[in-house]
C-alpha positions as CSV (number, residue, x, y, z in Angstrom):
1,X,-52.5,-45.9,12.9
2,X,-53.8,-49.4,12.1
3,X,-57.1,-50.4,14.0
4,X,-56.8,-52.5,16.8
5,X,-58.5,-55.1,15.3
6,X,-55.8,-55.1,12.3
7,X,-53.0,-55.4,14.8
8,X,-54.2,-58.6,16.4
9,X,-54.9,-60.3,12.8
10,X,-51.3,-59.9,11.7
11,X,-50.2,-61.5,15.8
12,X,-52.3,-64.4,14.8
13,X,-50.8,-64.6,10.9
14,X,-47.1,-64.2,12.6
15,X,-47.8,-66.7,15.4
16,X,-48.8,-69.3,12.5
17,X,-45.9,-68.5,10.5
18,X,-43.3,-69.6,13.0
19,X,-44.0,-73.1,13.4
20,X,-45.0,-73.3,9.5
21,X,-41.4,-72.1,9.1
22,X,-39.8,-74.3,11.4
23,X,-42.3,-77.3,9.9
24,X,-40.8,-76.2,6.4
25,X,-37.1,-76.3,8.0
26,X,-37.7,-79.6,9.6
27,X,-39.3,-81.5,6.3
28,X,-35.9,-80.9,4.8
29,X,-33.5,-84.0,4.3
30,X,-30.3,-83.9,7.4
31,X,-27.6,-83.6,5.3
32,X,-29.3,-80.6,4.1
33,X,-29.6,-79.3,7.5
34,X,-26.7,-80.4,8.2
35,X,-24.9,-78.0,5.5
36,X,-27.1,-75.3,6.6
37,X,-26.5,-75.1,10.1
38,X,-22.8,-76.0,9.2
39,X,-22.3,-72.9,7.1
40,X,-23.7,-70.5,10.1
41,X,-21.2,-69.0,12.6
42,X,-21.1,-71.4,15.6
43,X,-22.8,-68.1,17.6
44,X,-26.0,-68.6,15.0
45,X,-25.8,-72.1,14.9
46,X,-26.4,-72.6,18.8
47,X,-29.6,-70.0,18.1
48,X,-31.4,-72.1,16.1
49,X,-31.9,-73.9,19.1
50,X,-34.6,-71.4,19.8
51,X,-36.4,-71.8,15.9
52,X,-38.7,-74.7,17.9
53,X,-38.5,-77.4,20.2
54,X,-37.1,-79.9,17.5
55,X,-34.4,-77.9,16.8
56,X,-33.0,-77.0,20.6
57,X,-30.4,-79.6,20.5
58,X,-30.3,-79.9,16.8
59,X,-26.6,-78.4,16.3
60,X,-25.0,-80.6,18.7
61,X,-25.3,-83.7,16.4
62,X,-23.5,-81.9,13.4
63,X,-20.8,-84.3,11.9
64,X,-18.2,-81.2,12.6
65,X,-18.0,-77.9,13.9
66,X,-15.9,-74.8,14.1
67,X,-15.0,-73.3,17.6
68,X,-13.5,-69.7,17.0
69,X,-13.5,-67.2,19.8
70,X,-11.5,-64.4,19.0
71,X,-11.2,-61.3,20.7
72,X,-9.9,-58.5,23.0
73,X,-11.9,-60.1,25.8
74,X,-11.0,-63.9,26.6
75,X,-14.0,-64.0,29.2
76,X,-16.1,-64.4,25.6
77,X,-13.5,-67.4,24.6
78,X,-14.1,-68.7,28.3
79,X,-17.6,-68.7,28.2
80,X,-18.3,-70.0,24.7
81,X,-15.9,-73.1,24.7
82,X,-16.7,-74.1,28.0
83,X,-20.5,-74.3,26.9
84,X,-20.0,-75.7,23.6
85,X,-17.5,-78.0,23.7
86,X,-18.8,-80.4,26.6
87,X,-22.3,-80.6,24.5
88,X,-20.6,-80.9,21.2
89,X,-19.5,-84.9,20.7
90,X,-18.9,-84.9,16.8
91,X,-15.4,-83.8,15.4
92,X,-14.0,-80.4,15.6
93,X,-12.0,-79.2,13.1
94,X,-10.6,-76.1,14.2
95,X,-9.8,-74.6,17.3
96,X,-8.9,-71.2,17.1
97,X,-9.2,-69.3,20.7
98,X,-7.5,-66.0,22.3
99,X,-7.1,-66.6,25.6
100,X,-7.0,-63.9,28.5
101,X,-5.9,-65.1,32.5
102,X,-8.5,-67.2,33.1
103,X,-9.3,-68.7,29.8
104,X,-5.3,-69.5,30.2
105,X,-6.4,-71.8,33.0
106,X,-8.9,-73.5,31.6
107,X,-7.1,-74.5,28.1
108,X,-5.1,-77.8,29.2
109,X,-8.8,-79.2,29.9
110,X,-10.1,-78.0,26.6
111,X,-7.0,-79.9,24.9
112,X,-7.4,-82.8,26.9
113,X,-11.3,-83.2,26.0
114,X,-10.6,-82.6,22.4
115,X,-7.6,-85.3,22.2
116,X,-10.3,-88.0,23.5
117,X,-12.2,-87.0,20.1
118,X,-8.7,-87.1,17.9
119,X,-7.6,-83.4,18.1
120,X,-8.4,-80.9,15.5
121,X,-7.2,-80.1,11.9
122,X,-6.3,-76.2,12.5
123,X,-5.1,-75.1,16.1
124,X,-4.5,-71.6,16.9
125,X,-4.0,-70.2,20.5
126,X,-2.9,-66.8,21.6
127,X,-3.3,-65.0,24.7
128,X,-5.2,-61.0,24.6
129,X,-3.0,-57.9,25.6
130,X,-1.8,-57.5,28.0
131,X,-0.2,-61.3,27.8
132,X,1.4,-64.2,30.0
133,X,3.3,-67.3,28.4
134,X,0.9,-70.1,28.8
135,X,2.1,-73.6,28.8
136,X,1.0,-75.9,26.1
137,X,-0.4,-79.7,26.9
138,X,1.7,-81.9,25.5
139,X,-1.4,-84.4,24.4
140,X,-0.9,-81.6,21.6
141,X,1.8,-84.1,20.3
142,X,-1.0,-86.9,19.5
143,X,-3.2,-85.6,17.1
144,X,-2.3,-86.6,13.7
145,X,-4.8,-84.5,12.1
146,X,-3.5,-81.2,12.2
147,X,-3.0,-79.4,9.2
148,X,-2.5,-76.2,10.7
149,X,-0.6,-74.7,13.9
150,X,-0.1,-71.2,15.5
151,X,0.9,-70.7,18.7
152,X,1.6,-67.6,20.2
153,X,2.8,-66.6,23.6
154,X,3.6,-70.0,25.2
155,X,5.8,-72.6,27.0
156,X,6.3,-76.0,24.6
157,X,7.0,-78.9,26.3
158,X,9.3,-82.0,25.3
159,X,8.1,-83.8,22.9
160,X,7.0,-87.0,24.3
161,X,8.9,-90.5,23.6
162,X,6.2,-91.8,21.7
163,X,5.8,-88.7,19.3
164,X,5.3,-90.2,15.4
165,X,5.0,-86.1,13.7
166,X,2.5,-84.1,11.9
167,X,1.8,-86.5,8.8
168,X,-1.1,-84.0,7.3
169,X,0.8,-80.7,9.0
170,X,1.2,-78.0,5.9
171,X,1.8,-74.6,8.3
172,X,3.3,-74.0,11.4
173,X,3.5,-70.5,12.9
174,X,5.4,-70.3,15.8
175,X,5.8,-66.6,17.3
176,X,7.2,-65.7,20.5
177,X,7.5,-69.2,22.3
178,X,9.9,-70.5,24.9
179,X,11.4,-74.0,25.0
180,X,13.4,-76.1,27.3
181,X,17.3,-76.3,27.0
182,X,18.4,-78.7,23.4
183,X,14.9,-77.4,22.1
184,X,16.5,-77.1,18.8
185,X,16.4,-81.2,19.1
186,X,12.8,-80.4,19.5
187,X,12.1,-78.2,16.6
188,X,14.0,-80.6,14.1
189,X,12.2,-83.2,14.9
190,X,8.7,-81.3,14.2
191,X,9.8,-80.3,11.2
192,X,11.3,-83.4,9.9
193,X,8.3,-85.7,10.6
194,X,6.1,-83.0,8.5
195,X,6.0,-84.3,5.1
196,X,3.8,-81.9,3.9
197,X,4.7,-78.7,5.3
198,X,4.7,-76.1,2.9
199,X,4.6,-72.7,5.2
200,X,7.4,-72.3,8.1
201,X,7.0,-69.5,10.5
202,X,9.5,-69.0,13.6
203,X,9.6,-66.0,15.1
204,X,11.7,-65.1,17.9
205,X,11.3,-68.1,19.1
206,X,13.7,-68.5,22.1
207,X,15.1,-71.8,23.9
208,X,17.0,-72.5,27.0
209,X,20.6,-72.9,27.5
210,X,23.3,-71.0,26.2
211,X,24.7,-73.5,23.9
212,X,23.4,-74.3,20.6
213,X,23.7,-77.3,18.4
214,X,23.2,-76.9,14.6
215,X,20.4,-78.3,13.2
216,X,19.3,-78.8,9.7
217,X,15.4,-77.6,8.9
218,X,15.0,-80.3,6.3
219,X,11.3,-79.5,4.6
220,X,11.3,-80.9,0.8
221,X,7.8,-79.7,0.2
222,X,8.4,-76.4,2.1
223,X,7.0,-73.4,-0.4
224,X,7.5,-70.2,2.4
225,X,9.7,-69.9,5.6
226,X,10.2,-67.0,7.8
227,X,12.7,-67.1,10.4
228,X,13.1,-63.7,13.0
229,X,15.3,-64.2,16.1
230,X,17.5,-62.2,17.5
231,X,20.1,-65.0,18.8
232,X,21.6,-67.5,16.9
233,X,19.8,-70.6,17.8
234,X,22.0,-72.8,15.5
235,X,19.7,-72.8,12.1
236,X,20.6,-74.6,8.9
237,X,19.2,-75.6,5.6
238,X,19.3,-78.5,3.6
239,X,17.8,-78.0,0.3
240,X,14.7,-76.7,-0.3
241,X,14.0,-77.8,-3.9
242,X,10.0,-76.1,-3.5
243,X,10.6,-72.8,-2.0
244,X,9.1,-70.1,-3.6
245,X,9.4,-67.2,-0.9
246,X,11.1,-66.0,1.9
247,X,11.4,-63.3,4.4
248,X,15.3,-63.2,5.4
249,X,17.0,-61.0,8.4
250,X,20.4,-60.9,6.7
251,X,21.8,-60.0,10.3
252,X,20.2,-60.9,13.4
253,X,19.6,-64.2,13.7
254,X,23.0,-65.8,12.3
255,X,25.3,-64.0,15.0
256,X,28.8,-64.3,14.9
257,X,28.6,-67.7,12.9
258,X,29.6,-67.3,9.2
259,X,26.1,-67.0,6.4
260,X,27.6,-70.1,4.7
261,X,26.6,-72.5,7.5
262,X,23.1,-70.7,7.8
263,X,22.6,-72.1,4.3
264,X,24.0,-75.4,5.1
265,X,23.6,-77.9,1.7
266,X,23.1,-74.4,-0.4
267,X,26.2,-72.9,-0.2
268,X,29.4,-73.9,-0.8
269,X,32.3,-72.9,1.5
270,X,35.4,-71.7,-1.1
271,X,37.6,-69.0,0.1
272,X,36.4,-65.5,-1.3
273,X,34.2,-67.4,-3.8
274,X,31.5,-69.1,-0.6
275,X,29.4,-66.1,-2.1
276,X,29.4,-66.3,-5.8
277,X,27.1,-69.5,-6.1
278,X,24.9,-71.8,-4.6
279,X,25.0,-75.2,-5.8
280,X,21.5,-75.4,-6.5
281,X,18.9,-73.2,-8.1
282,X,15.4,-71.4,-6.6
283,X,13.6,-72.0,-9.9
284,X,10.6,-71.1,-8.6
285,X,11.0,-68.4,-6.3
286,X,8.6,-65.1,-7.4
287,X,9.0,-63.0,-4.3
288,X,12.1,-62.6,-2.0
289,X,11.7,-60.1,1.2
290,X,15.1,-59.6,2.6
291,X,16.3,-57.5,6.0
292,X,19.9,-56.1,5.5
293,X,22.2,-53.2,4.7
294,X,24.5,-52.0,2.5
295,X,27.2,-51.0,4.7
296,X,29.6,-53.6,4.0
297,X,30.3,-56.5,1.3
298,X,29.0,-59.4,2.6
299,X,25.3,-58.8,2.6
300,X,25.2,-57.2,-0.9
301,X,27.4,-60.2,-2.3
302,X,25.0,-62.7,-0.8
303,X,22.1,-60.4,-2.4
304,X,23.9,-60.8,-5.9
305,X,24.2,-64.7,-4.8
306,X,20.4,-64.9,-4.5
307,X,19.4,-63.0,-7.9
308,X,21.3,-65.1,-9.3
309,X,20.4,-68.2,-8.0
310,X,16.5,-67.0,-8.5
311,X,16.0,-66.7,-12.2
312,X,12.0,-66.3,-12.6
313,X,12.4,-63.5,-9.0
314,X,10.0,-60.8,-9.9
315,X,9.1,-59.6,-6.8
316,X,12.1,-58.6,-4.9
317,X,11.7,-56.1,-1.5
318,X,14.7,-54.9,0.8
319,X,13.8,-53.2,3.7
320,X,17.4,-51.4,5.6
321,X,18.1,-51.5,8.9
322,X,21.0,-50.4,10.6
323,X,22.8,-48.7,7.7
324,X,23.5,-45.6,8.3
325,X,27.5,-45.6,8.4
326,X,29.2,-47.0,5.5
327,X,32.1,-48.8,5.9
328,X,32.7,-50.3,3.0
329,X,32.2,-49.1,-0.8
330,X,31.1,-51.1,-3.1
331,X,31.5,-49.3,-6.4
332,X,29.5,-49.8,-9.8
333,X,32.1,-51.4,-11.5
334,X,32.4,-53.5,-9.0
335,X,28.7,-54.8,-9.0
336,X,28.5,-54.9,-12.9
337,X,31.4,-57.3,-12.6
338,X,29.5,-59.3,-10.4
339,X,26.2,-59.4,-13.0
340,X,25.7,-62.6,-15.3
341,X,22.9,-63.4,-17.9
342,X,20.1,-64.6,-16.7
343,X,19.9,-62.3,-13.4
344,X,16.6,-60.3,-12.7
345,X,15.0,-61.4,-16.2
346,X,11.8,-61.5,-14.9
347,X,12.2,-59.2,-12.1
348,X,9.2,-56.3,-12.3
349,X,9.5,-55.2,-8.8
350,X,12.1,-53.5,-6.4
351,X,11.3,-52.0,-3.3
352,X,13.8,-50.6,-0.7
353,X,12.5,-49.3,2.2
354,X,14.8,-47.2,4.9
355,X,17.1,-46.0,2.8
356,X,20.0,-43.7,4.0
357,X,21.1,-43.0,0.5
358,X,24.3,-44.3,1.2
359,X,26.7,-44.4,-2.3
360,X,26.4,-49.0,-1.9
361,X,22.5,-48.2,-2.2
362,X,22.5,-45.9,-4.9
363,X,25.1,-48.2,-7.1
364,X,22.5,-50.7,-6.5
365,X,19.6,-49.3,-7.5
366,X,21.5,-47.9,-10.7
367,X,22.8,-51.3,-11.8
368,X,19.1,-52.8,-11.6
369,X,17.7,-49.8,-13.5
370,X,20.5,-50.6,-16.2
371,X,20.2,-54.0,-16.6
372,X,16.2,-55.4,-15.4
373,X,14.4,-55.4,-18.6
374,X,10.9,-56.3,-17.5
375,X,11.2,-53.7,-13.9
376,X,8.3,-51.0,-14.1
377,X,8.8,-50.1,-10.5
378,X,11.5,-48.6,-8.3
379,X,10.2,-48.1,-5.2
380,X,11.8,-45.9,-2.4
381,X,11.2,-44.4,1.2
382,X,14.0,-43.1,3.1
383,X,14.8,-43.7,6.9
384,X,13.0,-41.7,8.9
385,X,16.5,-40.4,10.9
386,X,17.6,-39.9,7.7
387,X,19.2,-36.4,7.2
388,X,20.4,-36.6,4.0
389,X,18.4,-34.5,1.0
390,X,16.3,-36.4,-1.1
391,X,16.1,-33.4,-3.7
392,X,19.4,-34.4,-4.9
393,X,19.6,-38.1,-5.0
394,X,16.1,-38.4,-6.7
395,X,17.9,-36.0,-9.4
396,X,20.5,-38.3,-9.7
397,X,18.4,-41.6,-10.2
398,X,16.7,-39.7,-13.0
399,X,19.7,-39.5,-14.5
400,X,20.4,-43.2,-14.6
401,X,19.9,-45.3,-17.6
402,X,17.6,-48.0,-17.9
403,X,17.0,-51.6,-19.4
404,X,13.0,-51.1,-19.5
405,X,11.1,-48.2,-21.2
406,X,8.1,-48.7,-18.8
407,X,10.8,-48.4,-15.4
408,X,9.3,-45.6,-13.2
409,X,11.1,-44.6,-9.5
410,X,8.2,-44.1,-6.9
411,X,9.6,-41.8,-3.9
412,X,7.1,-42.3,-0.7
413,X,8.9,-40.5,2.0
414,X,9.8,-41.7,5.3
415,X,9.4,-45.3,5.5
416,X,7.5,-45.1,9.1
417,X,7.0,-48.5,10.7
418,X,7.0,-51.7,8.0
């Protein structure tokens, strides 16, 4: 044990090193500061404020800060905007908050105060488990910055009359909002007055009303979209000359309307042949995730529409719902009429996930063993209802021929929950 005498030395030698440190800290040039205290959580950030007298309000005159409260517990979100942001006056560029009841209350004033300093660049609001729809300010509408939106659990109001659009806006994640009857009006208009958008999210996205107009997403720079819904809300497409991935519910959300006008400006409408083509071409689309079956024709001639309308596809994943009766069979001569040069020559990936291994499947899987020359992987997992015997069918895919010497069929079981 060190002598008293030794303990009280290295007090003093601390005791001086503090404010030598926080001398040290203050000599440096702002911007310096600035970078350092800008590359600190905002948690840290508001601690310096305890390094030394000169530095208790030093954050709060950063040219920018981040305000991110994420968690299970919104009364942490609650307490650390409503401290911060009141003492913060420099721009914030993102906003990125859970929100639990109370915090709910409390976020129309938060928007408000940050659309006096010109909104934020990346705004993401979602309420903690168990959640209520909160209702979104519509001063939301006014800032110009954004670049990026999510939004999660809430009412949207109208837009307001005086709404210009998102001109720097490159992703917009919409999941499980509500908005007022001819919202569709709404969503359009967003979309169209993004210039830049690149990454569309909407998922199940509901609007009042029963009736639905169709509307054209029209998005030239638009590199990703995922759309989930189960109700028709009248989608279409014009082209979409950047697209490079999508995630596609073959089923759910086009109800009784025919594909053809889901793909408005893609596909054209010609008898029996609305399937064989599209008019233009996904040049650089690498990865397709699709939702379907193979129960009956349609979806797996709109599949063979989309290989061969995606010539560089190499990623290419299917996962089956719904398709355990089949009504319709689609034999192997069949699909290897449908196959034309130039389909799945760069594909390297297949994955089908829920399988019932239904006969459609099976001729599937068999004609892109046989004719993808650059696949190396066949990847499979079985619904898990599925009472069928694997043994067998796994057998019989050995069996099958195939384009590419380095094309190996992974089997991983029940597929679980995707």
């Amino acid at each position: 044990m060190a002598p008293p005498c030794s303990r009280k030395k290295r007090r003093i030698r601390n005791a001086r090193a503090a404010p030598a440190a926080a001398d040290a800290l203050l000599s440096l040039p702002p911007e310096v500061l600035d970078e350092i205290l800008g590359r600190l959580d905002l948690r840290d950030a508001v601690r310096t404020s305890a390094l030394c007298r000169a530095w208790r309000r030093r954050w709060e005159s950063l040219p920018s800060i981040d305000i991110s409260a994420f968690s299970d517990d919104g009364k942490q979100a609650l307490w650390t905007v409503d401290r911060v942001l009141p003492r913060f006056s420099g721009r914030i560029r993102r906003f990125q908050v859970s929100l639990d009841e109370l915090s709910a209350r409390r976020v129309d004033d938060w928007l408000v105060l940050l659309s006096r300093r010109g909104g934020v660049e990346d705004l993401n609001l979602s309420p903690v488990f168990p959640y209520e729809f909160f209702p979104l300010h519509s001063t939301v509408f006014s800032w110009r910055r954004l670049i990026s939106i999510d939004l999660f659990a809430c009412h949207i109001p109208p837009l307001p009359p005086d709404f210009e659009g998102f001109p720097d806006l490159k992703v917009l994640t919409l999941v499980n909002l509500k908005l007022q009857q001819n919202g569709e009006y709404q969503l359009e208009e967003i979309i169209e007055t993004s210039p830049l958008l690149e990454t569309l999210i909407l998922s199940e996205v509901g609007i009042g009303g029963n009736d639905f107009i169709e509307w054209e997403i029209r998005a030239p720079n638009l590199r990703h979209i995922t759309i989930c819904s189960s109700i028709d809300y009248g989608w279409n497409f014009t082209e979409l000359p950047c697209l490079r991935s999508a995630v596609i519910d073959l089923r759910e959300y086009i109800g009784d309307r025919d594909f053809a006008k889901f793909l408005a400006g893609l596909v054209q409408v010609n008898g029996v042949k609305i399937l064989e083509t599209l008019p233009c071409t996904f040049d650089n689309l690498k990865s397709l995730k699709l939702f379907m079956h193979f129960c009956e024709l349609p979806p797996i001639l709109l599949l063979i529409c989309f290989l061969k309308s995606a010539p560089n596809l190499e990623k290419l994943k299917i996962r089956i719902y719904y398709g355990e009766v089949q009504k319709t069979e689609v034999s192997g001569e069949f699909l290897n009429a449908q196959w034309t040069d130039g389909m799945c020559a760069n594909l390297q990936l297949l994955e089908m996930t829920g399988i019932n291994w239904l006969p459609n499947e099976m001729s599937f899987m068999k004609l892109i063993l046989s004719k993808a020359r650059f696949l190396h992987t066949l990847s499979i997992s079985h619904d898990d209802d599925c009472s069928v015997s694997h043994v067998d069918q796994l057998l019989e895919l050995e069996t099958y021929g195939r384009a590419s010497a380095h094309a190996q069929v992974l089997f991983k079981g029940a597929a679980g929950d995707y």
